[in-house]
N, C-alpha and C positions, 0 to 999 in steps of 0.2 A: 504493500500500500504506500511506504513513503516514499519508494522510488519513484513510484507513479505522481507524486506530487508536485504542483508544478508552478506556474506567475499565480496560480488564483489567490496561493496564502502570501503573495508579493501584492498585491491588489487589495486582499482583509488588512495586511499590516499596513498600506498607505492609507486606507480610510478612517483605521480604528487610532487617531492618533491623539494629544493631548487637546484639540478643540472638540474632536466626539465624546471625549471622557469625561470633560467640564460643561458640555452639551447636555449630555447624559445625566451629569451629578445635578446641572441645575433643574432640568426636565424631572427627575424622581424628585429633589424635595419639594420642588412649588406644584407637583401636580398627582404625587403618589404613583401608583401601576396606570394613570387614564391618557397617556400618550403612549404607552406599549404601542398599538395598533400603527402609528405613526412610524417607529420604527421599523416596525413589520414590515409594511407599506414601503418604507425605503430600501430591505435587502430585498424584498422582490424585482423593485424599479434598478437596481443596482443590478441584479444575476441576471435579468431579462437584456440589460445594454450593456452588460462583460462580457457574455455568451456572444449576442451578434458581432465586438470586438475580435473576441479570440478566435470565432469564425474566421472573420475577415484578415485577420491574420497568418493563419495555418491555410487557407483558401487561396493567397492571393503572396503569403512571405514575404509580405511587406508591412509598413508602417501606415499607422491612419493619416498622417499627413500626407504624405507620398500619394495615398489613393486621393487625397481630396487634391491634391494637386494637378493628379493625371486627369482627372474626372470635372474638374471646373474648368471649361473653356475660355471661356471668358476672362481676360487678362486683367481687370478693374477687380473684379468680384473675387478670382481667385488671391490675388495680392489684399484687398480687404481682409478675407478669411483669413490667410496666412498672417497678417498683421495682428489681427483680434488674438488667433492663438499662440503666435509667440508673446505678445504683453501678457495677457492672462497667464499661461503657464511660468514661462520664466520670472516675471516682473511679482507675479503672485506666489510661485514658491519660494520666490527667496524674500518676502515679507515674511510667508507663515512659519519658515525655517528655523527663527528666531523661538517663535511657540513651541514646534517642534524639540528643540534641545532644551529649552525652561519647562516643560513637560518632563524629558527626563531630570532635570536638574532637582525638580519638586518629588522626583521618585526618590533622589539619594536622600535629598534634605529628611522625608520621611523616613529612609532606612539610617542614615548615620548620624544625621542634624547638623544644624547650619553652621559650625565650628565655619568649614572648609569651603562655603558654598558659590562663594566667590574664583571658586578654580574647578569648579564643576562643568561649566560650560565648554571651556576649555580640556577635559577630558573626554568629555564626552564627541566635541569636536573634532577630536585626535583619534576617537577610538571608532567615528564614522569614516571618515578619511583612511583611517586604517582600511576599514572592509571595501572602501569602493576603490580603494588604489590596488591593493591586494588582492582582491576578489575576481577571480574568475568569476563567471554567471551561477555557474554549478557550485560554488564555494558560498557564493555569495545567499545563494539559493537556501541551504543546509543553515544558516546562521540564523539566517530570515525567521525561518520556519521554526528554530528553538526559541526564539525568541517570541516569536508567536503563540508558540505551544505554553510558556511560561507564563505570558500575558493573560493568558484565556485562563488558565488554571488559579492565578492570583486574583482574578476581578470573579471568577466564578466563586472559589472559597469565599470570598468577599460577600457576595448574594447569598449564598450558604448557612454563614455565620448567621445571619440577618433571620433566617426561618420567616421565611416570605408566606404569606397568605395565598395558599394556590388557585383557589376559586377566584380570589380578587384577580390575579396575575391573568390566568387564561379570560376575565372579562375585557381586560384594561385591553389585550391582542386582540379578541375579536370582534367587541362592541366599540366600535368607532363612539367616543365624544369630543367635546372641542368646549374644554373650561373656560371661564374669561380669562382674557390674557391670554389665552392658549398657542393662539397663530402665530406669532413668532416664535415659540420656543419651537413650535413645528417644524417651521421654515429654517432654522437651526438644526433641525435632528436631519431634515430629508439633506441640508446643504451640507451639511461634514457626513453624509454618506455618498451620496450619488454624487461623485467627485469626480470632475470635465478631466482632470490628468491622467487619470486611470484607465480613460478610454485607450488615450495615447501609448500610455502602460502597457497595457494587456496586449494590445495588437504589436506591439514589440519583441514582447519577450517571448509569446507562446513561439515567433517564426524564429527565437533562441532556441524552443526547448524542441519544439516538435518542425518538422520537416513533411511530414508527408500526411494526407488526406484522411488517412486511417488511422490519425492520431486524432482525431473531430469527438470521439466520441470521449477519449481519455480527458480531453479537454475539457470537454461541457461539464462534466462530473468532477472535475477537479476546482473548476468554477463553481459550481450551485455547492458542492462543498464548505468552500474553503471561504464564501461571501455569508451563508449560512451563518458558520461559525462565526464569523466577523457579527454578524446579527446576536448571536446569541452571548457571544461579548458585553455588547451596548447595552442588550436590555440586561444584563445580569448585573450595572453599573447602574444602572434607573431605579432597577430594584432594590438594593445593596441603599441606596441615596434615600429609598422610599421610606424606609422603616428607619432613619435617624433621630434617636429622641428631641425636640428640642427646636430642629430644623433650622436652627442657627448657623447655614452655612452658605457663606458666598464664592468660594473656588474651589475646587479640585481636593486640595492638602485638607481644606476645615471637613473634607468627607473620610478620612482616612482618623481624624483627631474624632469628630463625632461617634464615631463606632468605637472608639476608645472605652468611655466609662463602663459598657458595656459589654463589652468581647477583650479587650485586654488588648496588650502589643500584638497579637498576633493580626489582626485584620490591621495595624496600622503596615506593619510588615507585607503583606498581601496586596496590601493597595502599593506600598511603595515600589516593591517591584513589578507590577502591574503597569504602574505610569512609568518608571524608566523603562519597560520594555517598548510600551506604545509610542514615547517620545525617541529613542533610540533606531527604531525600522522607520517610522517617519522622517526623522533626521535624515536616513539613510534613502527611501524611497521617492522623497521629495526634489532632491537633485540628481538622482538618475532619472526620472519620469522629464527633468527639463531636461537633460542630456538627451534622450531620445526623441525629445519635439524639436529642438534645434539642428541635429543631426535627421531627421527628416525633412525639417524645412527649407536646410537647404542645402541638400539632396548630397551628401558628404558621404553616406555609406560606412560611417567609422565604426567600428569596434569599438569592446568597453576598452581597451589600454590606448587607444588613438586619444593622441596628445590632445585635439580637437574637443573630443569626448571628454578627455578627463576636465580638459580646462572650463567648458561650464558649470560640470558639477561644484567645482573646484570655487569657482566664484562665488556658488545660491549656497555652499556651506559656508566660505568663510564670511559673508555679509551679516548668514544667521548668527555664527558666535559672535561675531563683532558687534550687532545690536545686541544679544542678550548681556554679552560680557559689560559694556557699556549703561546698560540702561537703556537704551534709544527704543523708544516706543514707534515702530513706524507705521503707526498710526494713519497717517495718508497715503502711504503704500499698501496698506490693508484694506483700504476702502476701495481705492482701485479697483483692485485686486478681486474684490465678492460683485463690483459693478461690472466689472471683466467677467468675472467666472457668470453671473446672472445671466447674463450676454450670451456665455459660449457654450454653456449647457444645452439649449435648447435647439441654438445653432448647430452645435456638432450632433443632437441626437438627431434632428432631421435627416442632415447629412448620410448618418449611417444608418437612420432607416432607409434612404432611399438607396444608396449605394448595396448595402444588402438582398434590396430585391433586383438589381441589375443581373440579368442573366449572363451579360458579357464581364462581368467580374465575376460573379460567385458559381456559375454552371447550374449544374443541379443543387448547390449546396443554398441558394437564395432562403427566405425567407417564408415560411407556412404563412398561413391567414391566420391562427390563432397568435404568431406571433406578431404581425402586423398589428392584431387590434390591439393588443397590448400594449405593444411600441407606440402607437398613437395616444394614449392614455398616459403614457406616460411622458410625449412628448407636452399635452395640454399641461399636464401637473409642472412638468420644469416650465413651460413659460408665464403660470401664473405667479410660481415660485421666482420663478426669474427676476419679474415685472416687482415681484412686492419683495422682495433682498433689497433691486437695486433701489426703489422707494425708500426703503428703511436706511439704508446705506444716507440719501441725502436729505432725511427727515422729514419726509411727507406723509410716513404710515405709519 
């Protein structure tokens, strides 16, 4: 079984990162198990547009910009697209990179305390840099996946601890409500899952892992797996946040301190290596996902050791330690950034519905109808999503 594993738990660790966690933690105390369903609603919208990625990848052994490039005629329209998606992804991972290693940073401070905390970033830095200068894909792959495996185990014990109300839980997944206040924390849960980079991701790495057509089925199942698990992650963190006595908590760390009086250090323990794992594969998957959209945009072919290659990554890592080490809240590159991604989510799912059903890219491998109405569905939900992020983003909603 772990051989067969493949980019999907590369795709759970880029979404399930220190802004889903703090997503998460604030979603379970301001709202209890009654946004479950929302999550829900997210890892399906997520496994339904990785699945037609990884397609189009192993189908086609190329990258999704690549195809949007060969596939937009039009030289105004195609250069728009390509400009929208390199701002967003590069210009946006390397604001969120910053979250990304202050994520793990809040995992050590939890396990060791803040004596040291000031030089945490800077390891962490070092020990991302390590895996992506050193890593083969296959190397890189196996780290990934421990680290994944570790994360899920820690935020799980974490919900565990908690002895969750199971009727309440299975209500909160399948009766859709919507509390006051509720729709942005919404628009928060679906936005730090169904993540615009990970399209670029996925269609990357599977034409890493797999080669030939007969790998289509290894794939899909390695995806509804491993995005799955990434769901069952998030809601174990809602849950875990749900049952907090006191509900006095406003970030991430006051959720690992709140289970305290109650469970002792070991959930403090649990959560912290939790969040350094989730901010550590983020750290790490945030600057290769921009290394593969720059190296498709413009059309470069590099390898992970190609100097090209590495020197993107190289820059959306050291900007992130650099604002966290510093302080620098970039704050206006963040906004951008969700005005960009609001933008290009709906954009690129178009895209890769329609390019999906193209007979002369995908063969026989195109698109079903039960997948099409989905894909539509879920393209309507990212443009309303879309429309009200980028509202909220400049204070109209």
């Amino acid at each position: 079984m772990f051989k067969k594993i493949g980019p999907g738990v590369l795709v759970a660790a880029a979404f399930i990162g220190p802004g889903t966690v703090t997503a998460c933690t604030l979603a379970g105390v301001g709202f209890g198990y009654a946004l479950l369903w929302a999550m829900l609603l997210s890892v399906v919208a997520t496994i339904v547009l990785q699945e037609m990625s990884a397609r189009l990848g192993i189908v086609t052994q190329k990258g999704l910009a690549d195809i949007i490039k060969e596939e937009l005629k039009t030289p105004i329209l195609k250069f728009t697209v390509i400009t929208i998606i390199l701002a967003a992804i590069v210009i946006g991972n390397a604001a969120y990179e910053a979250g990304n290693i202050g994520g793990a940073v809040l995992g050590l401070e939890a396990i060791f305390g803040k004596e040291f905390s000031s030089f945490y970033s800077i390891i962490i830095g070092l020990f991302s840099f390590a895996l992506l200068y050193l890593g083969s894909y296959k190397r890189l792959e196996k780290i990934l996946v421990t680290l994944v495996v570790l994360m899920s185990i820690s935020f799980l014990c974490t919900a565990l601890i908690t002895k969750p109300n199971i009727i309440e839980v299975v209500k909160g997944l399948f009766v859709p409500t919507m509390p006051e206040n509720g729709i942005l924390t919404v628009i928060a849960l679906v936005g730090t899952t169904v993540v615009p980079y990970n399209l670029f991701l996925h269609a990357s790495l599977v034409s890493e892992k797999w080669k030939s057509i007969t790998d289509l089925k290894t794939a899909r199942k390695d995806t509804v797996m491993s995005i799955a698990l990434g769901g069952i992650v998030s809601m174990a963190i809602i849950i875990a946040a749900s049952n907090i006595p006191g509900k006095e908590i406003t970030n991430v760390l006051d959720l690992a301190k709140g289970l305290e009086p109650l469970y002792g250090n070991a959930a403090k323990y649990f959560m912290g290596i939790g969040l350094f794992a989730a901010g550590i594969t983020s750290s790490v998957t945030a600057p290769l996902a921009a290394a593969y959209v720059v190296n498709s945009c413009f059309g470069w072919k590099a390898g992970l050791k190609d100097y090209r290659f590495r020197l993107v990554w190289m820059i959306i890592l050291f900007l992130g330690v650099f604002f966290m080490f510093f302080g620098i809240k970039p704050i206006e590159v963040i906004k951008f950034a969700q005005i960009a991604n609001g933008l290009l989510l709906p954009v690129i799912a178009i895209f890769l519905l329609w390019v999906v059903n193209k007979k002369s890219v995908m063969g026989k491998h195109k698109n079903s109808n039960w997948q099409n109405v989905i894909g539509s569905i879920i393209i309507i939900l990212a443009l309303v999503l879309g429309i009200k992020s980028i509202l909220k983003v400049m204070g109209l909603f």
